[in-house]
N, C-alpha and C positions, 0 to 999 in steps of 0.2 A: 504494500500500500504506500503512497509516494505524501511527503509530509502536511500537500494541502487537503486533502482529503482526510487522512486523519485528524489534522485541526478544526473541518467542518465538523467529524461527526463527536469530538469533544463538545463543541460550541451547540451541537443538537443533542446534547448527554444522550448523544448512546453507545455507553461503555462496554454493551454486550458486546456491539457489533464489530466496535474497535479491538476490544479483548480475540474477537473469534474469526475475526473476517477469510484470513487464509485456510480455517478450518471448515464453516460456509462454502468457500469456494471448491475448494478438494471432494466434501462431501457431496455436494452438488453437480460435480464429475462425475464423483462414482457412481453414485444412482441414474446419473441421466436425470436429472430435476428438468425440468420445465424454469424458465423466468419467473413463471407464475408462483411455481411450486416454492422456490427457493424464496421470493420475495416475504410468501406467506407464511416460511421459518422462522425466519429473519424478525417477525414482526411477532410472531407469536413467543419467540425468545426473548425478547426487548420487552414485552408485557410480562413472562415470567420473572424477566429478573428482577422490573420496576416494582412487580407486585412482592417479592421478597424482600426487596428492601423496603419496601413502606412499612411490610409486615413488621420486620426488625426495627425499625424505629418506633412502631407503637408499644412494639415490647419495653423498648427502653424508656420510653416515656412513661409507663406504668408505674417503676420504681416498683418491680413486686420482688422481695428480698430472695425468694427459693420460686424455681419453677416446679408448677405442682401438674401432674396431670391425672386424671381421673380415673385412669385406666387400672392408675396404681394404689388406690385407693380399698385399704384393706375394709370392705363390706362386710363380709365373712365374721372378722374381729368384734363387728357393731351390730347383731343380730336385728335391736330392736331397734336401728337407724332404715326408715323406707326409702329403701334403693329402689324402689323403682319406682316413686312419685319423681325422685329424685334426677334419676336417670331421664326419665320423661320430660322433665325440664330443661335438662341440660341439651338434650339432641334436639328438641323442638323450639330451642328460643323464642318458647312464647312469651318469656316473662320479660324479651328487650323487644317484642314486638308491639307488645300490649304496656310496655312501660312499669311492669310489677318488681316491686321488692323481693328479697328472697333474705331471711332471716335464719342463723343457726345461732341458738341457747345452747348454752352448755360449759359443763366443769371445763377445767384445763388440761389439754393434755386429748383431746378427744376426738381432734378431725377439724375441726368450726376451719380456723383457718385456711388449712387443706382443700375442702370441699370448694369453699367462698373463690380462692386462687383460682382452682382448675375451671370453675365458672367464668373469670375472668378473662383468663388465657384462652379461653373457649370464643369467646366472646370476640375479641382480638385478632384471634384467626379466621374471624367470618367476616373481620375487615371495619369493625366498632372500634373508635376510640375508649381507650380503657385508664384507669387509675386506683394504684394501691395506697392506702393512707393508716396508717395507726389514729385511732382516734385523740390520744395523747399529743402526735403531732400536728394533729388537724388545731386543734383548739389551743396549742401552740403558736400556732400560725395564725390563727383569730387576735392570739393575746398582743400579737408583735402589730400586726395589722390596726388596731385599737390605737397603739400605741404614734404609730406612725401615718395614721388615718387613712391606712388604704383597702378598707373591707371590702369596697365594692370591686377592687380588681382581687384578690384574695377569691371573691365569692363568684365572681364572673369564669377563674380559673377552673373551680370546682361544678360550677353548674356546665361548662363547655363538653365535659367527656360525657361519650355515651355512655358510658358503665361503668360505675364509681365503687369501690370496695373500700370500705368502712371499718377496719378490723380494733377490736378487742375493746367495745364499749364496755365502761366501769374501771380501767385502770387508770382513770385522772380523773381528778375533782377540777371543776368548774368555777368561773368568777361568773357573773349572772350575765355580765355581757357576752361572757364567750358562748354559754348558754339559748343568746338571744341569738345570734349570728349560726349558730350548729340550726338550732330551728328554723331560721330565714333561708339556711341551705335545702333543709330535707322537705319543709316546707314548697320553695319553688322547686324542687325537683319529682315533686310528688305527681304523677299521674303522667309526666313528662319523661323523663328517663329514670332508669333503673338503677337503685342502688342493693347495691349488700352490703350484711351488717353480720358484724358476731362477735357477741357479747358471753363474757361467763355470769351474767347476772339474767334472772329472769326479770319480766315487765316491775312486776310488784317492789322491786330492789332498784332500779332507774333512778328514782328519787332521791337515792342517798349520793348519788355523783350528779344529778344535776342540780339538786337542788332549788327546784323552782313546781312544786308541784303544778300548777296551771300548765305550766308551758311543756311538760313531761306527760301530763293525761293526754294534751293533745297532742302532743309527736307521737304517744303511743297508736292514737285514734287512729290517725292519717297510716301507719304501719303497716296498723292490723286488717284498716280500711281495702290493701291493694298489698296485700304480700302473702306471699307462702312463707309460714314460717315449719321449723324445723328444730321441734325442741330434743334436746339431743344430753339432757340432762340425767336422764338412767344409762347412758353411754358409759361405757369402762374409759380410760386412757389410753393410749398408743404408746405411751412414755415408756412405759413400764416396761420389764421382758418377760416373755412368754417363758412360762410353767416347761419346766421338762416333759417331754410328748406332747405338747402342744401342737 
């Protein structure tokens, strides 16, 4: 390939085609391609790669600390965990089609995270913007935002993804404004896009890290309103190790 030509198809980012051009050309000998044939490679190569890397940019954009997939996800271990409501959601994304929540209760140590991820990632691969956030961090980020007055790009960030993962409500106590701001998010995101959530506190215990009972009846409202939830509280742990003959 002679250097003006490779500087156009820099200039048109197609690095496939730059990366493969003399391998195109060889294969397209040996089979006998048609123009036609070979142009229609070419292009459907240049869409596989574009679509690979967007994909890998949404993963990185997630910020999800372990990649989880669902495949691997010990069922078996969680007898009275419903795999197949479960599963049912996960292959039918009705709950990003129809904008539903998807909530997992539960001890520590028990899947909640696991599950919530591989939903994510799931999610991700069908081409949805996606994002992972520790609740600790989220209202972290309210606290700094408060501080420096920029809740409305803070909340515009969070309300942007298509599918938002919420993990591990109850490990941080709240100041009532960051309280007000967590609700003005779940709030405008309610019936709009999908969020999960996993909390090791059940509904009744919420109160004690938000502290704002009003505003805690009604987050639960809007939840319980548009979500599957997924109490996972007679669940064993995963932590732990399996019994000899297990």
């Amino acid at each position: 390939m002679n250097e003006p030509l490779a500087d156009k198809l820099k200039y048109l980012n197609l690095g496939g085609l730059l990366a493969h051009w003399d391998e195109y050309l060889q294969l397209a000998a040996d089979q006998r391609w048609s123009h036609g044939h070979l142009l229609t490679h070419i292009i459907e190569e240049e869409y596989r790669i574009k679509r690979g890397r967007l994909h890998q940019r949404r993963l990185q954009t997630a910020r999800l600390p372990e990649t989880w997939a669902i495949e691997t996800f010990p069922f078996a271990r969680q007898p009275k965990l419903n795999q197949k409501k479960i599963m049912a959601l996960y292959d039918s994304l009705d709950y990003l089609r129809q904008s539903q929540n998807i909530l997992w209760l539960g001890g520590t140590g028990v899947g909640k995270t696991g599950l919530a991820s591989s939903f994510l990632i799931h999610a991700i691969d069908q081409g949805y913007s996606g994002r992972y956030v520790l609740f600790a961090e989220l209202v972290g980020q309210f606290y700094q935002a408060v501080a420096d007055h920029s809740e409305a790009k803070v909340l515009k960030k969070y309300l942007s993804y298509d599918c938002l993962l919420i993990d591990e409500l109850g490990y941080a106590e709240v100041d009532p404004i960051q309280v007000g701001l967590f609700f003005t998010l779940m709030h405008r995101r309610h019936k709009k896009k999908p969020t999960l959530l996993t909390s090791n506190l059940g509904f009744s215990d919420w109160n004690s890290f938000l502290k704002n009972a009003h505003l805690t009846a009604a987050l639960i409202d809007r939840l319980t309103e548009n979500s599957h939830i997924f109490n996972m509280r007679d669940c064993v742990t995963l932590r732990a190790p399996l019994n000899p003959g297990q």
